[in-house]
PDBQT receptor file of N, H, CA, C and O in Angstrom, charges set to zero:
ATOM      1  N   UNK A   1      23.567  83.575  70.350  1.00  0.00    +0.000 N 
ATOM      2  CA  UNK A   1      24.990  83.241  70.311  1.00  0.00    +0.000 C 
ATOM      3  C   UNK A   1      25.573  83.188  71.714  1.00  0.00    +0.000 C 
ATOM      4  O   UNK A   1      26.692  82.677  71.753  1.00  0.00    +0.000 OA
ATOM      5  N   UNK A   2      24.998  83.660  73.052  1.00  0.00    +0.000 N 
ATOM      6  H   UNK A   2      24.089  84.075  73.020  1.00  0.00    +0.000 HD
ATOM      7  CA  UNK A   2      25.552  83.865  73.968  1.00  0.00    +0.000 C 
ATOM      8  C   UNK A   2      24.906  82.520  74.950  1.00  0.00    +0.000 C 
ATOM      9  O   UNK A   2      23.775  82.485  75.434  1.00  0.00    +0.000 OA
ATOM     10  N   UNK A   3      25.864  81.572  75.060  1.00  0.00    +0.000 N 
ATOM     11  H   UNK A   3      26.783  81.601  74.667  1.00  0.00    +0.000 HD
ATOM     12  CA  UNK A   3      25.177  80.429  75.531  1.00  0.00    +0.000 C 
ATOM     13  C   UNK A   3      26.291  80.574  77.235  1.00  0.00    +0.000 C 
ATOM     14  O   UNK A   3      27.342  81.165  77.483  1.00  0.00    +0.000 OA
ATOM     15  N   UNK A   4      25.545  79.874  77.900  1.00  0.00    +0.000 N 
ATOM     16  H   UNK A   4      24.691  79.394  77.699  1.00  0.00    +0.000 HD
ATOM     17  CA  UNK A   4      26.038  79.636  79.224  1.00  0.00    +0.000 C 
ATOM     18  C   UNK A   4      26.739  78.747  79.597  1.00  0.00    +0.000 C 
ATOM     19  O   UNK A   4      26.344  77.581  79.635  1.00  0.00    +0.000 OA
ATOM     20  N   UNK A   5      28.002  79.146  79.970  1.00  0.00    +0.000 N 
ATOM     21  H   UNK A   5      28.323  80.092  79.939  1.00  0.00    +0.000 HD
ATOM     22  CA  UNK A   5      28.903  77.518  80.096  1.00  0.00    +0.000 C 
ATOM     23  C   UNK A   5      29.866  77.788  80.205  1.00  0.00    +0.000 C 
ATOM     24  O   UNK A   5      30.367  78.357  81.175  1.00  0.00    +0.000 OA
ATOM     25  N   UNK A   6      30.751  77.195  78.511  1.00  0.00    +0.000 N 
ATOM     26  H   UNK A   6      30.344  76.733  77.723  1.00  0.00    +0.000 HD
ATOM     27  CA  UNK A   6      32.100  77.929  78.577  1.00  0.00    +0.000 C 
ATOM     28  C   UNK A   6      32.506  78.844  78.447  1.00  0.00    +0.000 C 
ATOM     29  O   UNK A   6      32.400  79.310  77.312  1.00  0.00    +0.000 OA
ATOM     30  N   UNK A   7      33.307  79.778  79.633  1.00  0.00    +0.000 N 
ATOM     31  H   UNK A   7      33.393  79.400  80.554  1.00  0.00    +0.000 HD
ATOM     32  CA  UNK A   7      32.932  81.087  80.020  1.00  0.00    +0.000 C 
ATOM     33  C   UNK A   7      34.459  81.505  79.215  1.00  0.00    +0.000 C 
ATOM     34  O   UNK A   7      34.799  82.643  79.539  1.00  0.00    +0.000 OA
ATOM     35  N   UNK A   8      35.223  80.982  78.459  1.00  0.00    +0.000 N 
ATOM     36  H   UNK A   8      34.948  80.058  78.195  1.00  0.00    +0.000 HD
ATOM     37  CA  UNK A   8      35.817  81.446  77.803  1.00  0.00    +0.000 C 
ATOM     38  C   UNK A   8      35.602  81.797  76.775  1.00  0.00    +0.000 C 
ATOM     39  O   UNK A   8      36.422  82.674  76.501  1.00  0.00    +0.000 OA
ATOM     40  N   UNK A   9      34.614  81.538  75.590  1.00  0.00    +0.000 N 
ATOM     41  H   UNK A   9      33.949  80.826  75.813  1.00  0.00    +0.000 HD
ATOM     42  CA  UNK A   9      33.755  82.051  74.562  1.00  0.00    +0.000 C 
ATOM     43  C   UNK A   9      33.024  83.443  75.495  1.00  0.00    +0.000 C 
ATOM     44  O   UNK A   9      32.929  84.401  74.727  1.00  0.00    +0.000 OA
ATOM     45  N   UNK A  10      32.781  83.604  76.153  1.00  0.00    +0.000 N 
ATOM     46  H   UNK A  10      32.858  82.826  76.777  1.00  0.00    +0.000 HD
ATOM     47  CA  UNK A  10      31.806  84.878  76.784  1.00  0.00    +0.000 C 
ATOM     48  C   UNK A  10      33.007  85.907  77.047  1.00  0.00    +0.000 C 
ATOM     49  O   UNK A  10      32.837  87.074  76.695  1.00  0.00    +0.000 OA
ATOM     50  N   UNK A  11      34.048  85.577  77.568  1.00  0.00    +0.000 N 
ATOM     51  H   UNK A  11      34.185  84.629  77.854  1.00  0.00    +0.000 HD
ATOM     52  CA  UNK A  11      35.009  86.666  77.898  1.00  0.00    +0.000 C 
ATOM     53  C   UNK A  11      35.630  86.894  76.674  1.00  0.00    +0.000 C 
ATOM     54  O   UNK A  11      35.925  88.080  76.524  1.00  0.00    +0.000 OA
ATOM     55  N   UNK A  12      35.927  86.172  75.758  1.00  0.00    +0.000 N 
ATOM     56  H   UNK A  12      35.688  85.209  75.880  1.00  0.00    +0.000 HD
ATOM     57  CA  UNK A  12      36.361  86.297  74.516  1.00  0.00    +0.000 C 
ATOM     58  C   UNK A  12      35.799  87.655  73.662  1.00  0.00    +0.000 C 
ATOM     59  O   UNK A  12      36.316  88.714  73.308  1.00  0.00    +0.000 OA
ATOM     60  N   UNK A  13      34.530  87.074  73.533  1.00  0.00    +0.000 N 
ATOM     61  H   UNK A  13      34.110  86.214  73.820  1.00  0.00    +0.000 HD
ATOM     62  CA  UNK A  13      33.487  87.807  72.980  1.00  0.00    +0.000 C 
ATOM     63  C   UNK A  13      33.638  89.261  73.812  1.00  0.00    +0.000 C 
ATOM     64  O   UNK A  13      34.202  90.170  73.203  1.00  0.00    +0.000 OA
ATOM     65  N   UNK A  14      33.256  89.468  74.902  1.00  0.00    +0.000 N 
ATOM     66  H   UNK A  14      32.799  88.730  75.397  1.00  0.00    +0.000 HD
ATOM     67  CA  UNK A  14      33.264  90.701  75.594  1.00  0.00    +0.000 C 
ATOM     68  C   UNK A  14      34.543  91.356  75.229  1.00  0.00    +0.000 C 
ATOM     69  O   UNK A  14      34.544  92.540  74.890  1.00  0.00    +0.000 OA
ATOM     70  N   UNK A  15      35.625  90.659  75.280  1.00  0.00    +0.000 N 
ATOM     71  H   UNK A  15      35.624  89.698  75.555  1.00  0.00    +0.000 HD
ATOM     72  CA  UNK A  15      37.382  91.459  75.222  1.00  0.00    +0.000 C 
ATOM     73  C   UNK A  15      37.122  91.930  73.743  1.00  0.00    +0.000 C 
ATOM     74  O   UNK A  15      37.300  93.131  73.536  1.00  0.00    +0.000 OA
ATOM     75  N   UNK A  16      36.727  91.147  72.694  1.00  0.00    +0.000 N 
ATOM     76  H   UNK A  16      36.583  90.172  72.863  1.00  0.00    +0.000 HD
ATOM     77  CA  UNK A  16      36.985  91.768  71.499  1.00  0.00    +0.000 C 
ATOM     78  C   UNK A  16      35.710  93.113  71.423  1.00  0.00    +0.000 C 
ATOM     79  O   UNK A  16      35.823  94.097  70.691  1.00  0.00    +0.000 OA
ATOM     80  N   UNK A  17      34.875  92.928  72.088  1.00  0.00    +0.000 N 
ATOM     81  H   UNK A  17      34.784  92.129  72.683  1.00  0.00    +0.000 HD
ATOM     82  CA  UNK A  17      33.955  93.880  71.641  1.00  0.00    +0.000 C 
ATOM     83  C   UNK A  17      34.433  95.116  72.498  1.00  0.00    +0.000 C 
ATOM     84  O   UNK A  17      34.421  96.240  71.995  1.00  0.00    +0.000 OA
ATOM     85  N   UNK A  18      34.901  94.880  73.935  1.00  0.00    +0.000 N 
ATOM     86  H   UNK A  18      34.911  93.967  74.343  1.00  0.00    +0.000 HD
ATOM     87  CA  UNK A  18      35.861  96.254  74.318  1.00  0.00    +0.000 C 
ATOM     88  C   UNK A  18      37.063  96.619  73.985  1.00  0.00    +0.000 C 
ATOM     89  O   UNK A  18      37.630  97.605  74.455  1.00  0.00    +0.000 OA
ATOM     90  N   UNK A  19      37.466  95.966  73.276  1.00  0.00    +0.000 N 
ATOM     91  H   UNK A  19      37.006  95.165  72.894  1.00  0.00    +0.000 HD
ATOM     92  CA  UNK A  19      38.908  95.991  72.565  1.00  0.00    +0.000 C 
ATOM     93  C   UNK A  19      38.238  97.205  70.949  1.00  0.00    +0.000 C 
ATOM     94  O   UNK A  19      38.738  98.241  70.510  1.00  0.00    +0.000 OA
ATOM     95  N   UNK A  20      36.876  96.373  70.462  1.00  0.00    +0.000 N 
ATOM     96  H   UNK A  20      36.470  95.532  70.819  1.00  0.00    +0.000 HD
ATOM     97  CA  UNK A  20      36.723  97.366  69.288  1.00  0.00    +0.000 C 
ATOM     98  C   UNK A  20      36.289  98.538  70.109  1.00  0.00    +0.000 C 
ATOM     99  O   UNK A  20      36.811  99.621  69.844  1.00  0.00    +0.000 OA
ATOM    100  N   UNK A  21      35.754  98.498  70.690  1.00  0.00    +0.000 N 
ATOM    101  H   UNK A  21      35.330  97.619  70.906  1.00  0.00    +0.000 HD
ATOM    102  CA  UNK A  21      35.075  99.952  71.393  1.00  0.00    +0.000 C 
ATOM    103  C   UNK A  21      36.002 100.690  71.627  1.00  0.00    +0.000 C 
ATOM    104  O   UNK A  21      35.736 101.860  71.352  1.00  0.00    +0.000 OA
ATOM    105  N   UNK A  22      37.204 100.489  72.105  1.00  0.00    +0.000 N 
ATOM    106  H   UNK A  22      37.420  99.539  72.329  1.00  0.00    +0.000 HD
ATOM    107  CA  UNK A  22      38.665 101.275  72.593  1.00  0.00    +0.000 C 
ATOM    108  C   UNK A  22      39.055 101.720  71.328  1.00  0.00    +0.000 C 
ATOM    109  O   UNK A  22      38.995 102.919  71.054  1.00  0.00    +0.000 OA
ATOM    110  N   UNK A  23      39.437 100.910  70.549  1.00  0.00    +0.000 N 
ATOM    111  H   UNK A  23      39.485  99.936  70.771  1.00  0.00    +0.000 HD
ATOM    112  CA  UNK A  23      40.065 101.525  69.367  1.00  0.00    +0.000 C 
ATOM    113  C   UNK A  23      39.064 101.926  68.706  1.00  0.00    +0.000 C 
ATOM    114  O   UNK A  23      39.789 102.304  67.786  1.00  0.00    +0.000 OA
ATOM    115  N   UNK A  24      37.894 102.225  68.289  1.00  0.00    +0.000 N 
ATOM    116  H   UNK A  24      37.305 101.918  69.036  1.00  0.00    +0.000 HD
ATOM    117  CA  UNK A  24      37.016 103.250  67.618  1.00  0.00    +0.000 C 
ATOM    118  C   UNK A  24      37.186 104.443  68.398  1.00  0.00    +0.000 C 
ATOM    119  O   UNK A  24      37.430 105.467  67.759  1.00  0.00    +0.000 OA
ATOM    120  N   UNK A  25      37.108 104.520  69.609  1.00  0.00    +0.000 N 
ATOM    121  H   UNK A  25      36.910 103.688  70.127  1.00  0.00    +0.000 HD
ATOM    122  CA  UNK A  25      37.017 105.734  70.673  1.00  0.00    +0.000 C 
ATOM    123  C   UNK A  25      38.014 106.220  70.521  1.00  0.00    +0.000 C 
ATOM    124  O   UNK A  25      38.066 107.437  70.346  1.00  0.00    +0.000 OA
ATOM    125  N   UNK A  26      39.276 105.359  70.534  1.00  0.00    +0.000 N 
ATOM    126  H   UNK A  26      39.234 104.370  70.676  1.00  0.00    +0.000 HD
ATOM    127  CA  UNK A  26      40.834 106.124  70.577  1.00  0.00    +0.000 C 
ATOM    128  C   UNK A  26      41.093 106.446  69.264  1.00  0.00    +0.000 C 
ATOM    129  O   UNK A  26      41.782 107.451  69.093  1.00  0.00    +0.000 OA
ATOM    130  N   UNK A  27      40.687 105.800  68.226  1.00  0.00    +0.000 N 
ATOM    131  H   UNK A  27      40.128 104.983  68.366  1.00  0.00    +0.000 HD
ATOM    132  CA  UNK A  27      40.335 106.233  67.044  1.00  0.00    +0.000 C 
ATOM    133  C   UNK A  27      40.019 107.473  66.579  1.00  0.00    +0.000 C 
ATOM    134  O   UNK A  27      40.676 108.106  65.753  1.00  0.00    +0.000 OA
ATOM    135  N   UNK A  28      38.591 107.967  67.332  1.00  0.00    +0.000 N 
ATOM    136  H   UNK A  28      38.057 107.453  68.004  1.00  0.00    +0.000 HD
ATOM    137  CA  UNK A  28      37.816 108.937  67.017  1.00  0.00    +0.000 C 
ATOM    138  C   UNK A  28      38.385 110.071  67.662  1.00  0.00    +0.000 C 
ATOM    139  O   UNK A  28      38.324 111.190  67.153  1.00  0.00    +0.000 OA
ATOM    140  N   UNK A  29      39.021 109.809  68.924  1.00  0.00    +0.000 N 
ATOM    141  H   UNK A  29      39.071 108.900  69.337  1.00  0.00    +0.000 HD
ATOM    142  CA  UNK A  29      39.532 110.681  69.485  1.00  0.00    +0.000 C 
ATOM    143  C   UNK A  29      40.693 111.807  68.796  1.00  0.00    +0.000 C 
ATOM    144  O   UNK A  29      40.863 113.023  68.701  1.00  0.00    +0.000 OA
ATOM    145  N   UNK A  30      41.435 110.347  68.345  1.00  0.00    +0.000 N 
ATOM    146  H   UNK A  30      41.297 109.360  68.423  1.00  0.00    +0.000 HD
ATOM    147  CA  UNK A  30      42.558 110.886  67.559  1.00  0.00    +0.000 C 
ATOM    148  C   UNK A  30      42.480 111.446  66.403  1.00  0.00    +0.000 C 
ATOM    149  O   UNK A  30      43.499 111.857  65.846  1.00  0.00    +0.000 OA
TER     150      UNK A  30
């Protein structure tokens, strides 16, 4: 799924997956 190019699909992808990582963590935290 991670193709080279348009680097807005790649940052996309990365923001939502640190976006879930934050809110599970801040989640768990809480």
């Amino acid at each position: 799924m991670v193709r080279r190019g348009p680097g807005l699909l790649g940052t996309a992808a990365r923001t939502a997956v640190v976006a879930g990582t934050a809110t599970a963590v801040a989640g768990g935290v809480r």
